[in-house]
DOLUMFI-715369 format. One line per 8 residues: their letters; for each residue x, y, z of N, C-alpha, C. Coordinates in Angstrom, 1 decimal, m for minus. Example, Ala and Ser with C-alpha at 12.3 -4.5 7.8 and 13.67 -1.06 7.14 Angstrom:
# residues 2
as	13.2 m5.7 7.8 12.3 m4.5 7.8 13.2 m3.3 7.8  12.8 m2.2 7.1 13.7 m1.1 7.1 12.9 0.0 7.9
# end
This chain:
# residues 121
xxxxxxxx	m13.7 13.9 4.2 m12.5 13.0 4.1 m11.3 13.8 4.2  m10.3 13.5 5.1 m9.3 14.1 5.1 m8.3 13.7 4.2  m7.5 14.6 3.8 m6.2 14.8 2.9 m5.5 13.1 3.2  m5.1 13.2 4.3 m4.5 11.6 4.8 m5.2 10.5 4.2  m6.8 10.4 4.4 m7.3 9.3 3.7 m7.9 9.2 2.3  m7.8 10.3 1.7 m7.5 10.8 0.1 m6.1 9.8 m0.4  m5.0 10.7 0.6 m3.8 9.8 m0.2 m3.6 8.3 0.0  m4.6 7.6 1.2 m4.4 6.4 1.6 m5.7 5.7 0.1
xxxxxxxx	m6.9 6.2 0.1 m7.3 5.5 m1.1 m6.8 5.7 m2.5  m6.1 6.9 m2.3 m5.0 6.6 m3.6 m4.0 5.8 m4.2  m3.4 5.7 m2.7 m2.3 4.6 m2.2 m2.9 3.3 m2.8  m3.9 3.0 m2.2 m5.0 1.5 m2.5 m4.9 1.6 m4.2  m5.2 2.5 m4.3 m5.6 2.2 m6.2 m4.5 2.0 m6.7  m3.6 2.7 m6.7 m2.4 2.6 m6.9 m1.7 1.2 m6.9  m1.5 0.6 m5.9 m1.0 m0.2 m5.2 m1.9 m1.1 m5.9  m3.3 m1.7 m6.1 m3.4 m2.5 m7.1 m3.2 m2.6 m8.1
xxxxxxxx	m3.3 m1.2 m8.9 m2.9 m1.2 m10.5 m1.5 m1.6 m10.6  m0.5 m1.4 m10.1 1.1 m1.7 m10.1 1.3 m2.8 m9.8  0.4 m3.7 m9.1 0.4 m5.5 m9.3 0.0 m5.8 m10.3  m1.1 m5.5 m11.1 m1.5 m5.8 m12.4 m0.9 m5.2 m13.4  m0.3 m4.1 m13.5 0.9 m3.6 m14.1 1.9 m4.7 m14.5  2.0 m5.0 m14.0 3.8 m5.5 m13.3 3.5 m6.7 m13.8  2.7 m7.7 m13.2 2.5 m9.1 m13.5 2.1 m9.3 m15.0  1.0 m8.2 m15.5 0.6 m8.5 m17.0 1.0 m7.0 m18.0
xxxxxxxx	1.8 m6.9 m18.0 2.4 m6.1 m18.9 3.5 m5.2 m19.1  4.4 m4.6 m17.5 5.6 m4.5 m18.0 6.8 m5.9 m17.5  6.7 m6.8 m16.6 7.3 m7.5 m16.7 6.8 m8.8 m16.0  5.8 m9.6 m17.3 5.5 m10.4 m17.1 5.9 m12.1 m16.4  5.5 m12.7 m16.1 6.5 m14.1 m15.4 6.4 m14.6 m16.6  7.5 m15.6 m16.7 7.9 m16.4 m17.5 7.9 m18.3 m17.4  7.3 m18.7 m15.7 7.2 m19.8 m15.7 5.9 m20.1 m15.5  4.8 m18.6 m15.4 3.0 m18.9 m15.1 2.9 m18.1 m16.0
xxxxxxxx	1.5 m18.4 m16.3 0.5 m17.5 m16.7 0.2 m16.1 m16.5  0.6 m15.2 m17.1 0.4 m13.8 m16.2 m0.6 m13.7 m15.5  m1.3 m13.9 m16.0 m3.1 m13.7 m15.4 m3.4 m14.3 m14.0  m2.6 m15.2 m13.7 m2.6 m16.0 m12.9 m1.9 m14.9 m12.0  m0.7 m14.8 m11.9 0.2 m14.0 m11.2 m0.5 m12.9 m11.0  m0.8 m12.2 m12.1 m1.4 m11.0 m11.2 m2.7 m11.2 m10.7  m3.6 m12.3 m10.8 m4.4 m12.2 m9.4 m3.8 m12.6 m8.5  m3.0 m13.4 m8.6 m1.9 m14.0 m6.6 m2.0 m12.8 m5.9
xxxxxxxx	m1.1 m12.0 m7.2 m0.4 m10.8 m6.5 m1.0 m9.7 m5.8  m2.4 m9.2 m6.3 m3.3 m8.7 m6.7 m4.6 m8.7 m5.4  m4.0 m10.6 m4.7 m5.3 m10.5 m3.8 m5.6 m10.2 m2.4  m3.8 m9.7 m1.9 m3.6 m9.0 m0.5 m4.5 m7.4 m0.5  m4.4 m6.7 m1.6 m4.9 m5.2 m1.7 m6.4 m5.2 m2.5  m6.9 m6.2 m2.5 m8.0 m6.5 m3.1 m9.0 m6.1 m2.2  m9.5 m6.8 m1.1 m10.4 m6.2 0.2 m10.3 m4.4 0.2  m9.1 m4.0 0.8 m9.3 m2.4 0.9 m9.1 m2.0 m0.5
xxxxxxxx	m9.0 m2.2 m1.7 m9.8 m1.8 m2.8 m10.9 m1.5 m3.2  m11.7 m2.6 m2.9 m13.0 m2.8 m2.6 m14.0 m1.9 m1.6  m13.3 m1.7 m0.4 m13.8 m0.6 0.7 m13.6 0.6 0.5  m12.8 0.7 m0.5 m11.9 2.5 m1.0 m13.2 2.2 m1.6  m13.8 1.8 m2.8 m14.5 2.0 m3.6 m16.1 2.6 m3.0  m15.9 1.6 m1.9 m17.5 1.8 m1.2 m17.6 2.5 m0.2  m15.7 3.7 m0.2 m15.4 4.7 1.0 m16.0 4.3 2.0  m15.5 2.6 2.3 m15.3 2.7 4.2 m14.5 3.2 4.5
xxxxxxxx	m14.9 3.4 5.8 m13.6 4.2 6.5 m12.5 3.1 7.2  m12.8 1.6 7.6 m11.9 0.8 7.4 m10.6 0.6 6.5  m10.9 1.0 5.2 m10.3 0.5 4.0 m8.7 1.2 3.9  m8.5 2.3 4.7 m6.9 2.4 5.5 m6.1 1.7 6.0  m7.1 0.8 6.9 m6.4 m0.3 7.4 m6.0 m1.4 7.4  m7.3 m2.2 6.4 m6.6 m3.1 5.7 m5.7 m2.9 4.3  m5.6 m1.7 3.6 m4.8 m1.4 2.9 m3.6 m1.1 3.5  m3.7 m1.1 4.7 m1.7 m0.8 5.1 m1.8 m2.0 5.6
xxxxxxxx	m2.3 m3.1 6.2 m2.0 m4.3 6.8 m1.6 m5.1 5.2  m2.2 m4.9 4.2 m1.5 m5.9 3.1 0.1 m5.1 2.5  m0.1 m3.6 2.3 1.2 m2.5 2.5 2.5 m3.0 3.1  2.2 m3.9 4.1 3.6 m4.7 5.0 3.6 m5.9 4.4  3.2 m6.3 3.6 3.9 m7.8 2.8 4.3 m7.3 1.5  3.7 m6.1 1.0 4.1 m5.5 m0.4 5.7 m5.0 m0.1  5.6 m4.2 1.2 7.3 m3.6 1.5 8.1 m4.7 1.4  7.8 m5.9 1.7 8.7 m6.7 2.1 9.0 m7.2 1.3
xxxxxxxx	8.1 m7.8 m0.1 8.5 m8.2 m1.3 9.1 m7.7 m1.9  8.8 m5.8 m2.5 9.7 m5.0 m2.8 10.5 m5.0 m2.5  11.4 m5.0 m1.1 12.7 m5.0 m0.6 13.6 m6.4 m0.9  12.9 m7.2 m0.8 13.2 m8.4 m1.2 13.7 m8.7 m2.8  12.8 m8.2 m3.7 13.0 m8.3 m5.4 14.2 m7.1 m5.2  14.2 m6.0 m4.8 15.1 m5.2 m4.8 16.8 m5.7 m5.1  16.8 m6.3 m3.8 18.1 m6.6 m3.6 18.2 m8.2 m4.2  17.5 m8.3 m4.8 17.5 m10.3 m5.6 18.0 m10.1 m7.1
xxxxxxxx	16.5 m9.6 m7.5 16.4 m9.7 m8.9 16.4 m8.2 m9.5  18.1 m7.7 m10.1 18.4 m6.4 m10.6 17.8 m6.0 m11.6  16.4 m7.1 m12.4 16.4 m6.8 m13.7 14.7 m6.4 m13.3  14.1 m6.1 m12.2 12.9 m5.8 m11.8 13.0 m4.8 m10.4  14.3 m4.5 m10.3 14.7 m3.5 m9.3 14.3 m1.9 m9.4  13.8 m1.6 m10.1 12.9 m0.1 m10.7 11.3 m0.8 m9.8  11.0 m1.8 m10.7 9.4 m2.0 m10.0 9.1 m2.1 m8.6  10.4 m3.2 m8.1 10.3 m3.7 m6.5 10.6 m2.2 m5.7
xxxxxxxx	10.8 m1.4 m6.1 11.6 0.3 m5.1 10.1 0.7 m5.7  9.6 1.0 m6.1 8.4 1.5 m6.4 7.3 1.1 m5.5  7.2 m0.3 m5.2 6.0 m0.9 m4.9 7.1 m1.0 m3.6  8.0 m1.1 m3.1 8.1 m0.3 m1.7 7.9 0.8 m1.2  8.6 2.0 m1.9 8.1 3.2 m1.8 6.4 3.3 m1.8  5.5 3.3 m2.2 4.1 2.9 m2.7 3.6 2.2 m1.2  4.4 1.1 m0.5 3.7 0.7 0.5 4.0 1.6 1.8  5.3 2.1 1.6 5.4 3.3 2.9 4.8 4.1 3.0
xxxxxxxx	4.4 4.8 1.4 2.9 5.9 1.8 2.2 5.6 2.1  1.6 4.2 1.8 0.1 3.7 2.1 0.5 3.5 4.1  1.4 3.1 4.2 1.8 2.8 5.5 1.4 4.1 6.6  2.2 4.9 6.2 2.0 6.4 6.8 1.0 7.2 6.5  0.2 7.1 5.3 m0.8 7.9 5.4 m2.2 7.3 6.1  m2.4 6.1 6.2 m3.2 5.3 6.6 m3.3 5.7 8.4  m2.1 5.6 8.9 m1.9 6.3 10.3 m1.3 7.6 10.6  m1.8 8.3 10.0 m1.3 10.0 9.6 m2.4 10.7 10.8
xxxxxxxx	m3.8 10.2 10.6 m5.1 10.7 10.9 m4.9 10.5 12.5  m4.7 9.1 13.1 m4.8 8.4 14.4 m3.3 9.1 15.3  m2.1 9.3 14.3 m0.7 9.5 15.2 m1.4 11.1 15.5  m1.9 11.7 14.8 m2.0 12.8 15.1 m3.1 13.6 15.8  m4.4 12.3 16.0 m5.1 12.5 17.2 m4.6 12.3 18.8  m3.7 11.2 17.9 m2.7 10.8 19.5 m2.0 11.6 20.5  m1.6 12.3 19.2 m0.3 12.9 20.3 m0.7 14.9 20.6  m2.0 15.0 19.7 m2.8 16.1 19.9 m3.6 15.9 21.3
xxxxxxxx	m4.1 14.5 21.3 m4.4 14.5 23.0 m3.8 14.8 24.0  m2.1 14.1 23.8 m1.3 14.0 25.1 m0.2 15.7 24.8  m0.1 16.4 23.9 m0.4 17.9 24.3 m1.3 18.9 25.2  m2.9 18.4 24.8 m4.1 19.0 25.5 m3.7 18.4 27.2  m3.4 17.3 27.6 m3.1 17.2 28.6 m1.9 17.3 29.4  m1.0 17.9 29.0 0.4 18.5 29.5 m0.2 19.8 30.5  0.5 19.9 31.4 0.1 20.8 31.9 0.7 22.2 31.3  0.3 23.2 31.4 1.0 24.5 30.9 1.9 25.1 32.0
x	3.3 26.0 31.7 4.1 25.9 32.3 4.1 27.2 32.5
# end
């Protein structure tokens, strides 16, 4: 397993615990049920959770395809709601690593190919 998909199943665990974090115990909702909320929240990163656990080697990529609705929410609570603006920068931050580490492995096969094929000068 490389270093890149270490930090991407990190990313995954991470990234669910800080929905369940968040929803049931540092800043609960006040018009539902936590429990409720944090499974909503909980069930974009739930799949590549799941595949981290059973180290597929998919589980990078659905953990950065749910990663781009988490950035978005963060960015979103960010600049909304000032009184949850520590957790929303976190769980953005949180989805850009998962973002980049998830394609850390592939950008870098990429562009190691189209070096080997350059001609030498």
């Amino acid at each position: 397993m490389s270093r890149a998909a270490r930090i991407t199943a990190v990313a995954v665990l991470a990234m669910l615990a800080l929905q369940l974090a968040w929803r049931l115990w540092l800043a609960p909702p006040t018009q539902a049920a936590p429990w409720t909320m944090a499974l909503f929240f909980s069930l974009p990163i739930l799949p590549a959770a799941v595949l981290v656990l059973l180290r597929h080697r998919r589980a990078g990529f659905w953990g950065a395809l749910a990663a781009l609705l988490y950035f978005c929410h963060g960015v979103m609570l960010a600049w909304s709601e000032p009184e949850v603006r520590g957790l929303a920068l976190a769980e953005a931050a949180l989805a850009s690593v998962l973002v980049v580490a998830a394609s850390w492995d592939g950008m870098r096969a990429r562009f190691a190919a189209r070096r080997a094929r350059r001609p030498a000068v």
